[in-house]
SEFIRO-821212 format. One line per 4 residues: their letters; for each residue x, y, z of C-alpha. Coordinates in Angstrom, 1 decimal. Example, Ala and Ser with C-alpha at 12.3 -4.5 7.8 and 13.67 -1.06 7.14 Angstrom:
<recs>
AS	12.3:-4.5:7.8 | 13.7:-1.1:7.1
</recs>
This chain:
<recs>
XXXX	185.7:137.1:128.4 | 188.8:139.6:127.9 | 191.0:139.0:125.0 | 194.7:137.7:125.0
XXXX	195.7:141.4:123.9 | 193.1:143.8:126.2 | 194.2:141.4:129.5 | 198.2:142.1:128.7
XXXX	197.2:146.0:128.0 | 195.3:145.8:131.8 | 198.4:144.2:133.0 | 200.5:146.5:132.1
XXXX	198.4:149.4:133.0 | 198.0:148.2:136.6 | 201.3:149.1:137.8 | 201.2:152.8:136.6
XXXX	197.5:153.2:138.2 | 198.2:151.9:142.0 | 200.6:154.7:141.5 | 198.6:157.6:140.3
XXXX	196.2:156.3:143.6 | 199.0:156.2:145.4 | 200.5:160.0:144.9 | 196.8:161.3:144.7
XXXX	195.7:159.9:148.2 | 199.4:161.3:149.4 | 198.2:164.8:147.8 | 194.7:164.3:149.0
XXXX	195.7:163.4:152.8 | 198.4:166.8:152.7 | 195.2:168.8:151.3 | 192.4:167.4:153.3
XXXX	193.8:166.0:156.4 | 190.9:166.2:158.9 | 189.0:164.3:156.7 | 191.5:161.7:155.5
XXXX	192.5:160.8:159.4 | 188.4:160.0:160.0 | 188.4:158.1:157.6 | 191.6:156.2:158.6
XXXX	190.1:156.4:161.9 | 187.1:154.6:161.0 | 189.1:151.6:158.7 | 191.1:150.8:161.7
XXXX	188.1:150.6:163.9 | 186.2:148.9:161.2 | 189.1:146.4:161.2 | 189.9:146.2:165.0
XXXX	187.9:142.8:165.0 | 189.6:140.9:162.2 | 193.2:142.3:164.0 | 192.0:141.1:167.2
XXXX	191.2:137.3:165.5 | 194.4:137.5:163.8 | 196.5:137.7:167.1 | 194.6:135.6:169.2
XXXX	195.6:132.5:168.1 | 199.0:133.3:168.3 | 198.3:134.5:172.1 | 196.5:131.0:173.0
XXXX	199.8:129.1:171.4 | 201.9:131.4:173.1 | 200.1:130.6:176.4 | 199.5:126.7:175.8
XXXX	203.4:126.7:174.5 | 204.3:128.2:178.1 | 202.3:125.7:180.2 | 203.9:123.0:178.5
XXXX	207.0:124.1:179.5 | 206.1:124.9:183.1 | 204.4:121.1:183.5 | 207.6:119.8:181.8
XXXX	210.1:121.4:184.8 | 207.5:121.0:187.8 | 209.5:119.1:189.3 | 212.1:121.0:189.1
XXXX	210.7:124.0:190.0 | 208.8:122.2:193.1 | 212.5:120.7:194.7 | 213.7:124.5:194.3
XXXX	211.0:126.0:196.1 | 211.3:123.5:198.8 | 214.9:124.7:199.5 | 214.0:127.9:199.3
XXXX	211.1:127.3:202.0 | 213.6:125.3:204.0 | 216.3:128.4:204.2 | 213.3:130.9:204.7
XXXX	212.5:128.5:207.9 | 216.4:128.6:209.3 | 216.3:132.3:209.2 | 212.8:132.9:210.6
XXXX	213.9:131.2:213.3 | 216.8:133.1:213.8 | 215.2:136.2:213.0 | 212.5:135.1:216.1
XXXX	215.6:134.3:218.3 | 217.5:137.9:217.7 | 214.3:139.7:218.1 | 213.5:137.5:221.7
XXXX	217.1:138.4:222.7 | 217.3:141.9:221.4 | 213.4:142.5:223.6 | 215.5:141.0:226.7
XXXX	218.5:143.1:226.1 | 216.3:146.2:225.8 | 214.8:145.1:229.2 | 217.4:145.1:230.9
XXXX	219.1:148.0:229.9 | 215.6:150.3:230.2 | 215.7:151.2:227.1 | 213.8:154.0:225.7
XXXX	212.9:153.7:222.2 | 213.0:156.7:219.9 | 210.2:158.2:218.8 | 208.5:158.6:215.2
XXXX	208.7:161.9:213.3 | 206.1:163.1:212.0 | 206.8:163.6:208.0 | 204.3:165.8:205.3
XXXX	204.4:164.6:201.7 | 204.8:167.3:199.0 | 205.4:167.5:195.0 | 208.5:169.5:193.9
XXXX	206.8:172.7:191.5 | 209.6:174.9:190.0 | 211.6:177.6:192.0 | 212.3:180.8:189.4
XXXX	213.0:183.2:192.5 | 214.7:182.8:196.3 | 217.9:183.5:198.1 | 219.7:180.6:196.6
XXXX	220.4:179.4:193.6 | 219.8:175.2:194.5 | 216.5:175.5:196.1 | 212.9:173.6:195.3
XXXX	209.5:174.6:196.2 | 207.3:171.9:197.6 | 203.2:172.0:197.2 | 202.7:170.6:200.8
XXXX	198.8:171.8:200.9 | 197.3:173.8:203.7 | 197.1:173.6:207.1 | 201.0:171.5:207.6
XXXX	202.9:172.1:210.5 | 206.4:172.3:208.5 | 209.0:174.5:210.3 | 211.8:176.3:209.3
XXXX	214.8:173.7:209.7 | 212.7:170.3:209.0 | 214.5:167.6:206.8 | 213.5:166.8:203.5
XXXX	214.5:163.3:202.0 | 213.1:161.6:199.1 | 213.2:157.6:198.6 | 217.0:157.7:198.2
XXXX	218.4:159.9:200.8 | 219.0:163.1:202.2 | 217.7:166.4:200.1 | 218.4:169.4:202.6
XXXX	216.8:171.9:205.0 | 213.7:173.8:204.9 | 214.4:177.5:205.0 | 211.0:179.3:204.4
XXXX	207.4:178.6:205.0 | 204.1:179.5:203.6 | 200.5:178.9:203.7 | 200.4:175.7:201.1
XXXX	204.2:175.5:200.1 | 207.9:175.7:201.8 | 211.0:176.3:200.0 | 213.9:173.4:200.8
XXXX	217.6:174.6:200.6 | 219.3:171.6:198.8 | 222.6:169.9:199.9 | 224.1:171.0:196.8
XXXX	223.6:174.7:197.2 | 226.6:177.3:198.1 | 225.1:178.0:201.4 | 224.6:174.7:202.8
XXXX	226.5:173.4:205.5 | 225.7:170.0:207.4 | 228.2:167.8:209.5 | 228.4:164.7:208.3
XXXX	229.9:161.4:209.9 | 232.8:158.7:207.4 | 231.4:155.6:207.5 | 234.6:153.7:207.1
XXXX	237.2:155.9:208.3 | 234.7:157.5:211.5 | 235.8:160.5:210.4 | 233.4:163.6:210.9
XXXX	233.9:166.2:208.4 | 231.2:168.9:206.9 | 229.5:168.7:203.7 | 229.8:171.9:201.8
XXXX	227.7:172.8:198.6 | 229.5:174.4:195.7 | 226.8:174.9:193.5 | 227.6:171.5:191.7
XXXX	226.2:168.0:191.6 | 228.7:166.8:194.2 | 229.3:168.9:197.1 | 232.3:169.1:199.1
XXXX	234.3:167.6:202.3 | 235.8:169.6:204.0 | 237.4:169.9:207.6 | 237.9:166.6:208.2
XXXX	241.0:164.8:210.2 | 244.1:165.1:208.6 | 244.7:161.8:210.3 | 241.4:160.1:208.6
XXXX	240.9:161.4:204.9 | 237.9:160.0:203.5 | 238.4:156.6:201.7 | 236.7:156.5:197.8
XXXX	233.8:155.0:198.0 | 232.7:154.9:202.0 | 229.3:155.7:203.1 | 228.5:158.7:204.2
XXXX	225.7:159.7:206.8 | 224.4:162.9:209.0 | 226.2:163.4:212.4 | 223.4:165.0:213.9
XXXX	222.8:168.7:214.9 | 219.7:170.4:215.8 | 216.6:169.3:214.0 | 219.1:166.9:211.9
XXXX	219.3:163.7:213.7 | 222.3:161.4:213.2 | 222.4:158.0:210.4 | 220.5:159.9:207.3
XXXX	221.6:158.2:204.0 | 223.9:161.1:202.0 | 225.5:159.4:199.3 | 229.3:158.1:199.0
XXXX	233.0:159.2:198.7 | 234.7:159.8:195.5 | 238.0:162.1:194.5 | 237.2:164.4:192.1
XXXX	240.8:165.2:191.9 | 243.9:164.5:194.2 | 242.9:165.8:197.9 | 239.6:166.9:197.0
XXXX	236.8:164.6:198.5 | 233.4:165.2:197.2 | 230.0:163.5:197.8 | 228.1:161.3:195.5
XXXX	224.1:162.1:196.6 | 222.0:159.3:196.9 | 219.2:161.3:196.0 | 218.7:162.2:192.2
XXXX	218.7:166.0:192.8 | 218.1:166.8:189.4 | 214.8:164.8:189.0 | 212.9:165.3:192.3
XXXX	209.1:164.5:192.7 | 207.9:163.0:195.3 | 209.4:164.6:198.6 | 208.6:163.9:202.2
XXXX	209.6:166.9:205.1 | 210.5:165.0:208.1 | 209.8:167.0:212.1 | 212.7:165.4:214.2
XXXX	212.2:168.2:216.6 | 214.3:170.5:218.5 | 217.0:169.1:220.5 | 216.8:170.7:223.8
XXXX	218.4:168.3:225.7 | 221.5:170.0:228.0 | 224.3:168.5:229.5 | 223.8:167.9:233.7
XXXX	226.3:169.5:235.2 | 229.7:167.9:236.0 | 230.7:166.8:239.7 | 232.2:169.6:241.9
XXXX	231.1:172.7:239.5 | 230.6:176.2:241.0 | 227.7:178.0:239.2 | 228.9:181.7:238.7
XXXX	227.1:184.4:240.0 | 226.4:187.3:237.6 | 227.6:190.8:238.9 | 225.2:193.4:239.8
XXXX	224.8:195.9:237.3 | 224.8:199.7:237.4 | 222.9:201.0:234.6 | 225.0:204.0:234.1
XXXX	228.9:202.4:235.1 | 228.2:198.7:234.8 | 229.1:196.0:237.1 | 229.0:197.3:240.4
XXXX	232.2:196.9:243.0 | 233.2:194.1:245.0 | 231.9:196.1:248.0 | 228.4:195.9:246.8
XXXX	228.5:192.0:246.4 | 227.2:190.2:249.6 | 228.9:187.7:251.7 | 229.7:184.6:250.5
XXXX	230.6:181.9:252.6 | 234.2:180.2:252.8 | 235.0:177.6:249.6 | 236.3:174.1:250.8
XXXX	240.1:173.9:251.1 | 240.7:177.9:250.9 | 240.1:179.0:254.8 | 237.9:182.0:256.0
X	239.7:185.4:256.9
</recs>
């Protein structure tokens, strides 16, 4: 047994050593830390178990705690899903009528449904060279059938134009960029106008009505030109300044992953030709003096209404 005196000099001398123990294993870990991390590494895994019985009874109360409260509002939760199942019924059923009626309507009026693009999936890798200064390279793979004027989009909306193409990646020409140009459709106000890059987050509207200025905060969607087909999400109206409408993008153009190059193909489609039109004849043409004289073309016959000579 320790005397009265030698237990109040341990005491006091138990303070000052957890110190000393304390500073050296600081100084030891700055000196030797390879070694003092293993063996940290081996007191944690040494102590994973008694952790792990620690928590787990807290996890089971936790668990017990929250199916006592879901048995105590059963009921209440059973009448609520009832009249949720009830207003999901109504509009199945209606949903089943519209689609019946819309089926007839499309009958009726032979309609011809549009067809699917076909769409590639590529990641965005960085762009350090090109032409422009807001363009992305996308890591389609090899063997794609992207073509110069395809429309990128990601989840959100529209991203821009493919302008080049390679073996495994294209470059895509963002909406953003100086050099883009795309017509563009006012939800609100049906106004068309063109969406003009400036090298900024929000690009520009410009050439619009002066009789339909864009209203802050409409929709605004592709018109459709070319490759482009009309209704692609852009983003939304907002005035930067007095008279100067710009574009809020739906996409996130400064955090792009995931991108998908849609193939709308070309639109070839001409106009017929309108009721009573006279096709033109080209004049003949001298190599050496041009179109050749009136003499040289051959006899036509009389137009309708103008009398023969």
């Amino acid at each position: 047994m320790l005397s009265i005196h030698a237990r109040q000099v341990l005491a006091k001398a138990v303070l000052p050593i957890l110190i000393l123990l304390a500073v050296g294993l600081v100084l030891l870990g700055l000196v030797r830390r390879p070694a003092v991390d293993g063996v940290r590494l081996m007191a944690t895994d040494f102590m994973a178990p008694a952790y792990h019985g620690l928590v787990w009874p807290q996890e089971r109360a936790k668990v017990w705690l929250t199916d006592l409260r879901g048995a105590t509002d059963l009921a209440k939760e059973n009448a609520r899903l009832r009249d949720e199942n009830r207003a999901l019924r109504h509009w199945y059923d209606v949903a089943v009528a519209l689609a019946a009626e819309n089926g007839r309507l499309k009958k009726s009026l032979h309609w011809i449904p549009e067809t699917v693009p076909q769409y590639v999936t590529g990641r965005v890798t960085r762009d350090d060279g090109g032409p422009y200064s807001r363009a992305v390279l996308l890591d389609v793979g090899s063997g794609h059938d992207v073509r110069i004027g395809d429309v990128a989009l990601d989840a959100a909306g529209l991203l821009g134009r493919v302008t080049e193409v390679g073996p495994h990646t294209v470059r895509v020409l963002m909406i953003n960029d100086d050099a883009s140009r795309i017509p563009v459709t006012l939800g609100s106000s049906h106004g068309d106008a063109i969406m003009a890059g400036d090298d900024t987050a929000s690009p520009r509207l410009i050439f619009y009505p002066q009789d339909h200025h864009p209203v802050e905060g409409e929709r605004v969607e592709t018109r459709g030109q070319s490759t482009m087909p009309a209704g692609l999400p852009v983003g939304t109206v907002h005035y930067s300044a007095p008279n100067r409408p710009v574009v809020v993008p739906d996409a996130d153009l400064d955090r792009l992953d995931i991108v998908r190059v849609f193939d709308y193909g070309d639109d070839d489609s001409q106009a017929p030709d309108a009721p009573g039109r006279v096709r033109v004849k080209k004049l003949p043409q001298n190599p050496l003096t041009g179109p050749l004289p009136f003499s040289w073309l051959p006899n036509l016959p009389d137009m309708p209404g103008r009398g023969g000579q």
